[in-house]
Backbone as CSV, one residue per row, in Angstrom:
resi,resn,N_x,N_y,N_z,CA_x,CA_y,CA_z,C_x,C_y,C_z
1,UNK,105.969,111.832,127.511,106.293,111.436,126.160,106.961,110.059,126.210
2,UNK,106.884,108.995,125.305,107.572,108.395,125.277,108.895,108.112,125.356
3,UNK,109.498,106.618,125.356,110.962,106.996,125.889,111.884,107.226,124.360
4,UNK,112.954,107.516,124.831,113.890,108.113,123.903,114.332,106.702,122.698
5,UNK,114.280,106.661,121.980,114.721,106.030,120.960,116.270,105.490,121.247
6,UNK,116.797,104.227,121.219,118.165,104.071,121.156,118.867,103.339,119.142
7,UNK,119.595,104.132,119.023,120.009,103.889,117.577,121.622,104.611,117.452
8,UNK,121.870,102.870,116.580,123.698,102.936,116.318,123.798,103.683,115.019
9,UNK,122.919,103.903,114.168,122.881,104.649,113.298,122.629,106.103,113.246
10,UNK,122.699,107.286,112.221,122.540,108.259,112.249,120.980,108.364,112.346
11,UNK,120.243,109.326,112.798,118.865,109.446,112.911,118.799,110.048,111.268
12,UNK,117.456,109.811,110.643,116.792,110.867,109.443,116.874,111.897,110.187
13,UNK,116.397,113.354,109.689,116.557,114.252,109.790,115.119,114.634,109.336
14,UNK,114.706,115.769,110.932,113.040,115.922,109.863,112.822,116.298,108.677
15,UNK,113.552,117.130,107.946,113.560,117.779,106.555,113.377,116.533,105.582
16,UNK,114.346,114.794,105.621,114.305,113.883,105.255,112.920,113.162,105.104
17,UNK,112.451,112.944,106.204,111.002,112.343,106.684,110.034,113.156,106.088
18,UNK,109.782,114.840,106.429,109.256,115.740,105.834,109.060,115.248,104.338
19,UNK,109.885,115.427,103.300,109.914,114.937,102.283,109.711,113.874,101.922
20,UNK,109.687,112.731,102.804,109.592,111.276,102.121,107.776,111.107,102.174
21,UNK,107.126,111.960,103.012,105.824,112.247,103.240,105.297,112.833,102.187
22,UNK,106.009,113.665,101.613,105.201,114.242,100.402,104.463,113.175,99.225
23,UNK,104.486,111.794,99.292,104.020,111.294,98.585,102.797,110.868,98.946
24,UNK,102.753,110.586,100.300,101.240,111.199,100.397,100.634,113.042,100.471
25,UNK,100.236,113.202,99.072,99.603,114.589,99.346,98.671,115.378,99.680
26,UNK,97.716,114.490,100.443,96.701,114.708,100.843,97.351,114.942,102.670
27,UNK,98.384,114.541,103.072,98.519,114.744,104.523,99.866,116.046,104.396
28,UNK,99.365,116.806,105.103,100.373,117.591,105.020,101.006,118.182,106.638
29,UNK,102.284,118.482,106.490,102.960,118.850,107.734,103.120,120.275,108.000
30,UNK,103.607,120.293,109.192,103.583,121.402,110.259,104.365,120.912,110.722
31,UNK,106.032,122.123,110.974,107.007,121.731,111.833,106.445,123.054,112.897
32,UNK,106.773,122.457,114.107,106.409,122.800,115.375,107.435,123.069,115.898
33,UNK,108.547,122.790,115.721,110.327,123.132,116.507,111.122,122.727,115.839
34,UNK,112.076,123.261,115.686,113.443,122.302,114.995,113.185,120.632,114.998
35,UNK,112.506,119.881,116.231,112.818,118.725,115.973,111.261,118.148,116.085
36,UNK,110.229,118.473,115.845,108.920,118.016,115.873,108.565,118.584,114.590
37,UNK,107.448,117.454,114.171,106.934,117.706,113.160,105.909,116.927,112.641
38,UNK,104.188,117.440,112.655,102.811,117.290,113.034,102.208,117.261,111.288
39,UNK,102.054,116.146,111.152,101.019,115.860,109.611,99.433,115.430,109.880
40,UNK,98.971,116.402,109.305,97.457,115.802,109.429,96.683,115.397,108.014
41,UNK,95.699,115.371,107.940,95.077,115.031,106.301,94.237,113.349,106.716
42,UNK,93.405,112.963,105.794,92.632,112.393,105.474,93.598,110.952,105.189
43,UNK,92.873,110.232,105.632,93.045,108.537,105.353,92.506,107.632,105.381
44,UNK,92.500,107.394,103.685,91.515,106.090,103.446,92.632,104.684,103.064
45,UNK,93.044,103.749,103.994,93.270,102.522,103.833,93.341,101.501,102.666
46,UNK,91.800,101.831,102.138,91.531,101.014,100.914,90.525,101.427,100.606
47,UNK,89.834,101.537,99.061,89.241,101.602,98.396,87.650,101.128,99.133
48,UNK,87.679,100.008,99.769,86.233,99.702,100.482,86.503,100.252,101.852
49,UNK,87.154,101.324,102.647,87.259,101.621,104.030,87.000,102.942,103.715
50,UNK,86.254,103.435,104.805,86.313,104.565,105.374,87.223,105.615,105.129
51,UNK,87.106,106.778,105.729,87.656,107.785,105.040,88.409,108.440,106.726
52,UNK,89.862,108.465,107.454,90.107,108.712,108.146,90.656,110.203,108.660
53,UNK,90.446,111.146,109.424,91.375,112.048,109.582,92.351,111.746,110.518
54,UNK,93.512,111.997,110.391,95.110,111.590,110.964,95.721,112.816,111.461
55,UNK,96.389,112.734,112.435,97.615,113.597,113.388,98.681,112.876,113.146
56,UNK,99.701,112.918,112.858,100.681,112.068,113.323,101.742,113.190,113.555
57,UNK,102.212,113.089,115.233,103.205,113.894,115.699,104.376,113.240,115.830
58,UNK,105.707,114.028,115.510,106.749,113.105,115.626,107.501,114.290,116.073
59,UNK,108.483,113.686,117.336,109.681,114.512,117.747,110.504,113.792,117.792
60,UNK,111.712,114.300,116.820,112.983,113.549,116.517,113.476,112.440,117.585
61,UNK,113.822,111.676,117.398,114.127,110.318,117.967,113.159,109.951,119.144
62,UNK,112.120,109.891,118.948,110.499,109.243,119.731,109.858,108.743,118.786
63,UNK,109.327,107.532,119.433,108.478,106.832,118.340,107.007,107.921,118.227
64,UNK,106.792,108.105,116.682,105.624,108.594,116.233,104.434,108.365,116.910
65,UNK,103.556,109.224,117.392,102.548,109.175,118.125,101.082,109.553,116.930
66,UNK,100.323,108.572,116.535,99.026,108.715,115.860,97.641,108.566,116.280
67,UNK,96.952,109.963,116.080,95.930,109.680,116.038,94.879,109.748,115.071
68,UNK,93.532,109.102,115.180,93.092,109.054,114.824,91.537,110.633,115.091
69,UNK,91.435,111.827,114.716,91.258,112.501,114.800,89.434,112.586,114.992
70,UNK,89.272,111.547,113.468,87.984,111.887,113.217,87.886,110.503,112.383
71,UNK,86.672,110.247,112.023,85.338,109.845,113.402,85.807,109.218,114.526
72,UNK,84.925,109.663,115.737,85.091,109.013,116.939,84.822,107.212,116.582
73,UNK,86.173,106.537,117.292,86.202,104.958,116.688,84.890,104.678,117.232
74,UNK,83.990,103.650,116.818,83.608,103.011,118.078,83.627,101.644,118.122
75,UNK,83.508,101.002,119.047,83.827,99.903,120.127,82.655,98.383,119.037
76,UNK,83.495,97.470,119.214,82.558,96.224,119.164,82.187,95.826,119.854
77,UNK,80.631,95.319,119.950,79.603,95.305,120.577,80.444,93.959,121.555
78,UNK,80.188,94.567,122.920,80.461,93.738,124.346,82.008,94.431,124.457
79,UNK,82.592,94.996,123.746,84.069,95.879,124.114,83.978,97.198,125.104
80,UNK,85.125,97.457,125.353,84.935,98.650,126.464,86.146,99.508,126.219
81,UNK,86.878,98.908,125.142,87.812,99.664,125.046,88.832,99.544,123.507
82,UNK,89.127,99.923,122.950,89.710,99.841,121.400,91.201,98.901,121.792
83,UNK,91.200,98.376,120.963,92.321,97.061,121.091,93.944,98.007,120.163
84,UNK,95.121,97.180,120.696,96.315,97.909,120.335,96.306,99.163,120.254
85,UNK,95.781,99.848,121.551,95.811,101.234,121.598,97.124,101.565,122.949
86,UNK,97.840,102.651,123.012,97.919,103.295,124.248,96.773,103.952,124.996
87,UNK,97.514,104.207,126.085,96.081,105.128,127.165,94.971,105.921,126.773
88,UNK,95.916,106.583,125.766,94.625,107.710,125.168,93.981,107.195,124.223
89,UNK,94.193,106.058,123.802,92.725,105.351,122.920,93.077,105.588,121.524
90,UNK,92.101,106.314,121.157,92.052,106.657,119.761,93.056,107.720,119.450
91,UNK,93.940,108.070,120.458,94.478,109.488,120.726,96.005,109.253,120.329
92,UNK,96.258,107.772,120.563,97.442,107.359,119.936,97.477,105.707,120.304
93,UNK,97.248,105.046,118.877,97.079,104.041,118.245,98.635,103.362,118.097
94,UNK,98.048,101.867,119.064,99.691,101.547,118.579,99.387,100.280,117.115
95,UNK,100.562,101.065,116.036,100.505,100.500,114.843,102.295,99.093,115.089
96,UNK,102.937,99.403,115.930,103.979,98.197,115.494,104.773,98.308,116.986
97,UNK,105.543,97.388,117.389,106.126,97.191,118.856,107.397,97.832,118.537
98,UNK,108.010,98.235,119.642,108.911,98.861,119.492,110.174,98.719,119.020
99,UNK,110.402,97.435,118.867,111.909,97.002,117.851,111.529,97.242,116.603
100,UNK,110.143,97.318,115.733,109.768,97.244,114.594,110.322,98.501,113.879
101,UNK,110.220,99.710,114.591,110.871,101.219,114.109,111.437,101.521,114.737
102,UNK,112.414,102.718,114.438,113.018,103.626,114.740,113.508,104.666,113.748
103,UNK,114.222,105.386,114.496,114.479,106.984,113.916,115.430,106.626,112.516
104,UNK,115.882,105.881,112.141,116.493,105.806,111.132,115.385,105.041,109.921
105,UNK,114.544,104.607,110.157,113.527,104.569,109.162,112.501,105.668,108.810
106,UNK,112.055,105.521,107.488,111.007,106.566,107.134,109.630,106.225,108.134
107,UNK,108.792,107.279,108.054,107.473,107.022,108.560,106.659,106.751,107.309
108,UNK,106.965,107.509,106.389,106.076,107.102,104.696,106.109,105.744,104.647
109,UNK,107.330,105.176,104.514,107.504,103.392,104.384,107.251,102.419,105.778
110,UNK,107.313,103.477,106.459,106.942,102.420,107.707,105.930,102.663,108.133
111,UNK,105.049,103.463,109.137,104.410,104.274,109.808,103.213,104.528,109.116
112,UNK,102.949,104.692,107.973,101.680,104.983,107.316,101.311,103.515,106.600
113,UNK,102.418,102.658,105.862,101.328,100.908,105.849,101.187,100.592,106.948
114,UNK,101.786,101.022,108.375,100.855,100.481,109.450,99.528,100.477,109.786
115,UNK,99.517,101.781,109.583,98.469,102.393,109.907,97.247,102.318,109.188
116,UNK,97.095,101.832,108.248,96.387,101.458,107.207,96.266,99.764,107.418
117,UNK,97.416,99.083,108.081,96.913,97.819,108.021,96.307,97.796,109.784
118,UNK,96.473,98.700,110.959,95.955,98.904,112.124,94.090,99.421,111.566
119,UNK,94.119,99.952,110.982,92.648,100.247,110.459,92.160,99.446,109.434
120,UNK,92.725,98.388,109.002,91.934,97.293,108.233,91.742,96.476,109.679
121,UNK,92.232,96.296,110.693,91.991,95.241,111.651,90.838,95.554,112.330
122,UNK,91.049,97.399,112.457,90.188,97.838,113.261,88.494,97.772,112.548
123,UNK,88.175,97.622,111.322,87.562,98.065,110.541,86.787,95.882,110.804
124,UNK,87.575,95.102,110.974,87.224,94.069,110.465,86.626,93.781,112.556
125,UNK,87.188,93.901,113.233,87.253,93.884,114.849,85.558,94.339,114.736
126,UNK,85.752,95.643,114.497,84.293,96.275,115.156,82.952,95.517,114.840
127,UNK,83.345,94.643,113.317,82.144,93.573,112.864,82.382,92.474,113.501
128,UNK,83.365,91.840,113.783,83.591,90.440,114.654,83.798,90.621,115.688
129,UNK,84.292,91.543,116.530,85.116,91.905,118.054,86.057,91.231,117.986
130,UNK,86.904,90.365,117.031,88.231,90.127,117.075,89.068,90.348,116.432
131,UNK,90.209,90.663,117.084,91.319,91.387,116.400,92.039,90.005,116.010
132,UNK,92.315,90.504,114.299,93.311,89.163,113.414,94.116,89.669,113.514
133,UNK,95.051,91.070,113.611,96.347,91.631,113.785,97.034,90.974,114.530
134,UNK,98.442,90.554,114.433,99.550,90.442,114.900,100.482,91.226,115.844
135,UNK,101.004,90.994,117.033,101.524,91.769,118.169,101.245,91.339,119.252
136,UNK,101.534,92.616,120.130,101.103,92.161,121.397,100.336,93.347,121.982
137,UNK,99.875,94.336,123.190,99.190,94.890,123.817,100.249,96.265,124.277
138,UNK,100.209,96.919,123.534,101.140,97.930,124.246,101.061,97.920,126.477
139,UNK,99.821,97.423,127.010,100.024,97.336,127.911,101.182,96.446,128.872
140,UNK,101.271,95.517,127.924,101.949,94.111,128.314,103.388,94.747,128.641
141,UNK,104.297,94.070,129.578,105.727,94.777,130.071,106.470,94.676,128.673
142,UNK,106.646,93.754,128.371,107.439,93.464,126.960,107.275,94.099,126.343
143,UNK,106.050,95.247,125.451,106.069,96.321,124.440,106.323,97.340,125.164
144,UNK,106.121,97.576,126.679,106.227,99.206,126.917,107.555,99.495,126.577
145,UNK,108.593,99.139,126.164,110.061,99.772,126.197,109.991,100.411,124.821
């Protein structure tokens, strides 16, 4: 799992996050333990995109892990591999570097316009093979922390 979150502030509380999610109502949650808690449901970006199915697992103070469920992504032509991803690919999508969140922000306000602007890039990539998104490579030493 990823590493532990560091924060001078109080963490949200899943019940908090839980609820701030309800405004999207098409994704709905599943608490899994006192401190995990698994939303899945459909995601469409924008009006001209695709129609996505979403996981997004979260265990209290770890950065949110998303995937992308359904359709299998696929690759722009001469690629070999999906861009701003972790290891598992499509299995968990990196949407922002790691100073960008933490446990004291929502995932509704943070975590889901990512993800929607990670799938407008992805959506524009697979026709050009280049990514216009902003960041860096979750591989790179500088984002793994």
């Amino acid at each position: 799992m990823a590493k532990k979150l560091k924060n001078k502030k109080q963490e949200l509380t899943l019940a908090q996050q839980v609820f701030a999610m309800t405004k999207y109502p098409q994704i709905h949650a599943s608490v899994k333990r006192q401190r995990q808690v698994v939303w899945r449901g459909p995601w469409q970006p924008s009006d001209m995109s695709a129609t996505y199915e979403l996981r997004i697992m979260y265990a209290q103070g770890f950065r949110p892990k998303i995937e992308i469920t359904h359709p299998i992504l696929t690759l722009a032509t001469g690629q070999e591999h999906l861009p701003h991803t972790y290891d598992d690919g499509q299995k968990d999508i990196c949407v922002h570097e790691p100073r960008d969140w933490n446990s004291n922000l929502l995932i509704a306000d943070t975590i889901m316009p990512w993800i929607s602007q990670w799938l407008y890039f992805y959506e524009i990539w697979v026709v050009t093979g280049k990514w216009f998104g902003k960041g860096t490579h979750p591989k790179l030493n500088r984002h793994a922390t």
